[in-house]
N, C-alpha and C positions, 0 to 999 in steps of 0.2 A: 547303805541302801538308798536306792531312788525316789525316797518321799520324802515330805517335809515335815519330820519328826524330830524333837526335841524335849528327852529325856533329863530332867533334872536331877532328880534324887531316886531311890529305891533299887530292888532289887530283881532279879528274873534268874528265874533257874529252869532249863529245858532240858529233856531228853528224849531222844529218840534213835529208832531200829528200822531202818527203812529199807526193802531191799527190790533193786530193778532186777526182771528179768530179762533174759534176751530179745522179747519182744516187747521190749519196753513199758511194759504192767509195773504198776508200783503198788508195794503192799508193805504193812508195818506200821508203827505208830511213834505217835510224836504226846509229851507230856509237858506241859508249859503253865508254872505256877509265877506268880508277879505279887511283889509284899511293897506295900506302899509308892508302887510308880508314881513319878508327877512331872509335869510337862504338859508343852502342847502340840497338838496334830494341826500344821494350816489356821486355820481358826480358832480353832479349838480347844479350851483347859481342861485338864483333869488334874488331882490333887488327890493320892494316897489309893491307888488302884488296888482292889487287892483278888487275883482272878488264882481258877484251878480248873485247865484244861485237859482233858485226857483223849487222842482222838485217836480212830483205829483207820487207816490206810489200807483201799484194796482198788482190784482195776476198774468196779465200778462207782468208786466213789467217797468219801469220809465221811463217817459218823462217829459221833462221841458215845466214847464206852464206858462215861458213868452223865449227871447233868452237868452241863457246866453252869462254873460262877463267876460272877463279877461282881463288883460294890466298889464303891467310892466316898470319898469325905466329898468331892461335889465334883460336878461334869458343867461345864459352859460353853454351849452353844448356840450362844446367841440370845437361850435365856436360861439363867442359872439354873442351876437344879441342886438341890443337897442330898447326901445319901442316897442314889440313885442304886437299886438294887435287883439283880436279874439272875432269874435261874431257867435253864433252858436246856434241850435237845433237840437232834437232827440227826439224818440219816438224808444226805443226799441222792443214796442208790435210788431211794424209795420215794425220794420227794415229801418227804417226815420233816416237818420243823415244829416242834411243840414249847411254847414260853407257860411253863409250870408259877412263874409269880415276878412282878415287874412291877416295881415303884419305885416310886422317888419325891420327893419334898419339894414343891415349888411357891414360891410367895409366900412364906407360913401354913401352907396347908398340902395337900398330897392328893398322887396323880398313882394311880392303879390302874394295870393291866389284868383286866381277866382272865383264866386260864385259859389259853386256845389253842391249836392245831391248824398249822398251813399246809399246803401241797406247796407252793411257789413263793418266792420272793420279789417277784417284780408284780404280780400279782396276786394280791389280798381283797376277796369281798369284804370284810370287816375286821377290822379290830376297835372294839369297845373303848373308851381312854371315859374312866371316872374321872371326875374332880371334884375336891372335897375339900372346903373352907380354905380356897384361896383368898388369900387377905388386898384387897381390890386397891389399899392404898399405897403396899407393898407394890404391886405393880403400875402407878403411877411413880413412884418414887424413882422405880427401876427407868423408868421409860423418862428420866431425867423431864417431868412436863412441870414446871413451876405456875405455869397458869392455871388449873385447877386442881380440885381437893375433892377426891370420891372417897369414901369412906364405906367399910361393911365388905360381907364375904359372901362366896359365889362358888354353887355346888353343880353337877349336871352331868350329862353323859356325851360324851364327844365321840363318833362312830367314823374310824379313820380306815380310807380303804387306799388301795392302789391299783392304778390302772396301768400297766408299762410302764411301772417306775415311778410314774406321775400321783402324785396325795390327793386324793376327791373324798370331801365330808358327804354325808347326807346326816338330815333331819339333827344334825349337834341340838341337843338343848341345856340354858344356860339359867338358873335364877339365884338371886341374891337369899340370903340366910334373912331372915327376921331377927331384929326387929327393922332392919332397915338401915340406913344411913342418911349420909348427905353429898350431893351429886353440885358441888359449886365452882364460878369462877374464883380466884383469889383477889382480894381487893389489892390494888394497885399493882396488878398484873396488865399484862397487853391488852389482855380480852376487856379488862377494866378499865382500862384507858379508852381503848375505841368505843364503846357503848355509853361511856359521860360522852366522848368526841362527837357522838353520831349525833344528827338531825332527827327533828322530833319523829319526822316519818319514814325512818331508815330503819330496814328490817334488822339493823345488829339490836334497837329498844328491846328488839321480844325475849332478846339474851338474858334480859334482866331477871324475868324468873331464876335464872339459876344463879343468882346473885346467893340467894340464902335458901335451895331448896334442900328438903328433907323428904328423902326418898323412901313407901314402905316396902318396896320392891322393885327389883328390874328385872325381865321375863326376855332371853335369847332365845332366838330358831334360827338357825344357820345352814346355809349348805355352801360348800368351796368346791369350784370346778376346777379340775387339771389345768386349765389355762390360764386359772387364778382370777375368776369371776366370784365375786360376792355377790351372794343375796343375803339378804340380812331384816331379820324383823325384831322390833325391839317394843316392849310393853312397858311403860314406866310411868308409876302409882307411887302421888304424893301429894306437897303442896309448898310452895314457899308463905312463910306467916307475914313475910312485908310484901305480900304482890295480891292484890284485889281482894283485903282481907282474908287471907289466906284459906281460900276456897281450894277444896281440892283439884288436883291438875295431872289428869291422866293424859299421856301423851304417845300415839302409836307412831314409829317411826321404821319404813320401808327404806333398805339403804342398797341399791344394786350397783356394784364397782368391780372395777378388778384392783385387789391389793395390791402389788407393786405401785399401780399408779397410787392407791391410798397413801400407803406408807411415807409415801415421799413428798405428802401434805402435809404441811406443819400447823395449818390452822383450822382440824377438821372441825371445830366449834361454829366455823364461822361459817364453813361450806354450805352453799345454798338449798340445797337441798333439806339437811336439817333445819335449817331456818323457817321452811317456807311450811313445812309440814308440822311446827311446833304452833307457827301463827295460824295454820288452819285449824290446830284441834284446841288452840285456843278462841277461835273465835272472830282473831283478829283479821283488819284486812290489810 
């Protein structure tokens, strides 16, 4: 077949009864069970697939004639996911897409799909995305960053839509679990080297709070534009115990970018923008 599919182990078993008519109407059904698939699509892993499709063929369209299933030992796209698990139906005659239950395990904690009903596929006013005790150092680790150490887990509701195809968030909200954590640079990390390196009046000094902060909360509001504009508001309640006697340090930080160009920052600690808005609501000048 003409993709870039590579099947490693498991098994597939299909059948189906499909029959054209003279005016080329297609009607009949196709039945397609998968025990332990693994491999990957492009990019893509999966590891021990285990699906049961049953669909019914006619001129206006395919719909499944029981729900289908899928589940997996894990799905990788970029970001891991474990036991990723879906149950669903459609009826395209009708423009019917209903996802009956959809989760899966990411960072130590789990990502749910509400039960919902679509009319379309390229476009979707909402889908709801829970998150529930993601483990926040789980996902530094993933993100291979050796210069710091965030600690503590992160709950909230992430409301994903589509526009032509296109992912547009509104209103995501994001907060950390109590009792909190610690939000630091790593000592004799890069971030640690340049802030002993910097001059007394170089805005990397004010870095130093996060030398030893201990964070009782961080408070997300989000929204992502189709064109991959961030806005981004962050609330972060705490105090480092070795910075101005460890006086509390609440610090609001406004971050408006487009992600691509983010992503492809490898030092957003030092980015000026958080700098200049940590020395303001410190105080500093």
């Amino acid at each position: 077949m003409p993709i870039d599919l590579n099947i490693t182990q498991g098994q597939l078993t299909t059948s189906a009864d499909i029959t054209v008519n003279k005016d080329k109407q297609i009607s009949g059904f196709i039945d397609l069970s998968t025990h332990r698939i693994t491999g990957e699509y492009e990019s893509f892993r999966f590891g021990n697939v285990g699906s049961h499709i049953h669909l019914a063929l006619s001129s206006t369209g395919v719909k499944t004639q029981s729900p289908l299933e899928i589940s997996a030992d894990y799905l990788d796209m970029g970001v891991p996911m474990s036991n990723p698990r879906l149950l669903a139906e459609f009826d395209t005659s009708n423009d019917y897409y209903h996802i009956a239950h959809g989760t899966t395990e990411l960072y130590g904690g789990n990502i749910t799909i509400e039960p919902i009903t679509i009319t379309s596929l390229s476009n979707i006013k909402q889908v709801p995305i829970t998150v529930s005790g993601v483990d926040l150092a789980r996902v530094i680790a993933e993100a291979d960053q050796d210069n710091i150490e965030l600690t503590g887990r992160i709950d909230g509701v992430i409301p994903i839509a589509l526009e032509n195809g296109s992912i547009v968030i509104r209103n995501a909200k994001l907060q950390t679990q109590k009792p909190g954590g610690v939000l630091r640079y790593i000592q004799g990390s890069a971030i640690d080297k340049k802030v002993k390196e910097a001059g007394t009046y170089s805005p990397l000094n004010i870095v130093e709070v996060l030398g030893n902060y201990h964070y009782n909360s961080i408070a997300l509001a989000f929204d992502y534009a189709k064109n991959g504009d961030l806005s981004l508001k962050t609330r972060i309640e705490g105090k480092n115990p070795d910075f101005q006697h460890g006086r509390p340090i609440n610090v609001n930080i406004t971050l408006n970018d487009n992600i691509p160009k983010l992503l492809r920052s490898k030092e957003l600690i030092d980015s000026s923008p958080i700098v200049a808005q940590i020395k303001q609501q410190l105080g500093v000048q």
